[in-house]
N, C-alpha and C positions, 0 to 999 in steps of 0.2 A: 916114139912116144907122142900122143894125141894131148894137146891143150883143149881144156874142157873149162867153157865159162862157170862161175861158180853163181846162182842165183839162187841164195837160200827162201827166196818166198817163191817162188815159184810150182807151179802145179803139175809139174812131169810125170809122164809116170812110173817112173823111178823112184815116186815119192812113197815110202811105209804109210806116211801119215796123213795121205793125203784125202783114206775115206775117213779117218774120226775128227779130220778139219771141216769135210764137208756136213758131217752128221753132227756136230759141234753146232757151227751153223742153221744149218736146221731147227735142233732141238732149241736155240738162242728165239730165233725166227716163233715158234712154237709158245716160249714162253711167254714172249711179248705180246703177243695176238690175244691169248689167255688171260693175262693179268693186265691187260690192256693199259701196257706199257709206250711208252713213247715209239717211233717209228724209228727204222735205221736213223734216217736222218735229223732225228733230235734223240740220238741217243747223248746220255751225259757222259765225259768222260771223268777222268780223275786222275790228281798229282799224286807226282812220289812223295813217298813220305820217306823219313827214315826216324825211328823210335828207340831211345836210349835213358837210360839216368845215373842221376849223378846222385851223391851222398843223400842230397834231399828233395831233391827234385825228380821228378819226370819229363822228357823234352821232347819233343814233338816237330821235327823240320820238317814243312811242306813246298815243294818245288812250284811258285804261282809264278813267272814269270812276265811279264807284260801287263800286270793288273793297276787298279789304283787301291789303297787302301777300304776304298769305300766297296768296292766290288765282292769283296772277302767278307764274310759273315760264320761267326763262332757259337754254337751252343755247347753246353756240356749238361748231360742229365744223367744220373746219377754216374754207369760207369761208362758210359759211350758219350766219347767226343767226335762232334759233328761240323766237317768245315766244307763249306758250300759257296756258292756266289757264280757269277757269268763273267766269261769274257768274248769282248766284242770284236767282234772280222771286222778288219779296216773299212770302210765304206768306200775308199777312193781307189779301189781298185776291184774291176767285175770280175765275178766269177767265171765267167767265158776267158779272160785273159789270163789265167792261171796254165800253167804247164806243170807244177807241182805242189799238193798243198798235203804236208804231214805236219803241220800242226796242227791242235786242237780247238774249236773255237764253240762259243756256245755254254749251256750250264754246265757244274761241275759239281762232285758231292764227293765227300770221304769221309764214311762212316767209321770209327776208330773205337773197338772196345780196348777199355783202359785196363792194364793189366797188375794194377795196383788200387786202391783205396787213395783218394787226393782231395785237398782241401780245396773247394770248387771256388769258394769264395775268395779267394788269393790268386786265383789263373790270371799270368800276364801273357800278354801276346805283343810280336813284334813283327812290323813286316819292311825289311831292308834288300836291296839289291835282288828281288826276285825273290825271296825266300821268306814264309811265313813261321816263326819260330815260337809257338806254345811252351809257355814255362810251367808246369804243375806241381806245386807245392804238394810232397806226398804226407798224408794223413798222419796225425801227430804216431798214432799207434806204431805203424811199420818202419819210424825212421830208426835209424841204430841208435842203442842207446847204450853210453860209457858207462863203466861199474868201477867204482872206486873198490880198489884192495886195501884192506887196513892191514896192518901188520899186528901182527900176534905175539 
């Protein structure tokens, strides 16, 4: 029995996927050039989100990490909520000195269509221990609403 290292990114070829990764690529390459989008190296990336609600709310966690308060900036127009801002590469350490860098550094954009009607004027935001937490008051129309039974 042969021990075979396991290296899921890897471009073997062995790999199924390895020509609609390269053509992926490509067509990305393609569109950029076209809509004369930012270059590989300022491309934006973007945080996880995870989207849930509650009885009256809509809630919105975004994974920022490393930021200051002020770096994070919020719009909402009508049903797209929009959370953007930059984070900064350390300065005190050069780019040649790097042996591994998988994080993300640079702008950032997460475009969020709202999957409900919410009272825009109410949106509270909070941002603790890494985590950006959007509260949206859902629109008076779609909250439940209790029905009194009268008796007969």
């Amino acid at each position: 029995m042969a021990l075979i290292r396991f290296r899921p990114f890897s471009q073997s070829m062995d790999d199924p996927f390895r020509d609609v990764t390269d053509m992926q690529g490509q067509m990305n390459r393609l569109f950029d050039n076209l809509l004369g989008r930012p270059g590989p190296m300022e491309r934006m990336w973007a945080p996880a989100v995870d989207i849930y609600e509650t009885r009256d709310d809509l809630v919105i966690a975004a994974e920022l990490p490393g930021l200051n308060q002020k770096d994070i900036h919020l719009s909402i127009t009508g049903d797209v909520l929009v959370i953007r801002g930059e984070r900064q590469r350390p300065q005190e350490i050069a780019q040649d000195n790097y042996y591994r860098g998988e994080r993300w550094w640079g702008k950032f954009e997460r475009t969020l269509p709202l999957p409900m009607p919410v009272e825009a004027g109410k949106v509270k935001a909070a941002y603790r221990d890494g985590v950006l937490t959007v509260t949206l008051p859902k629109a008076d129309e779609i909250k439940p609403k209790e029905i009194k039974i009268d008796l007969l």
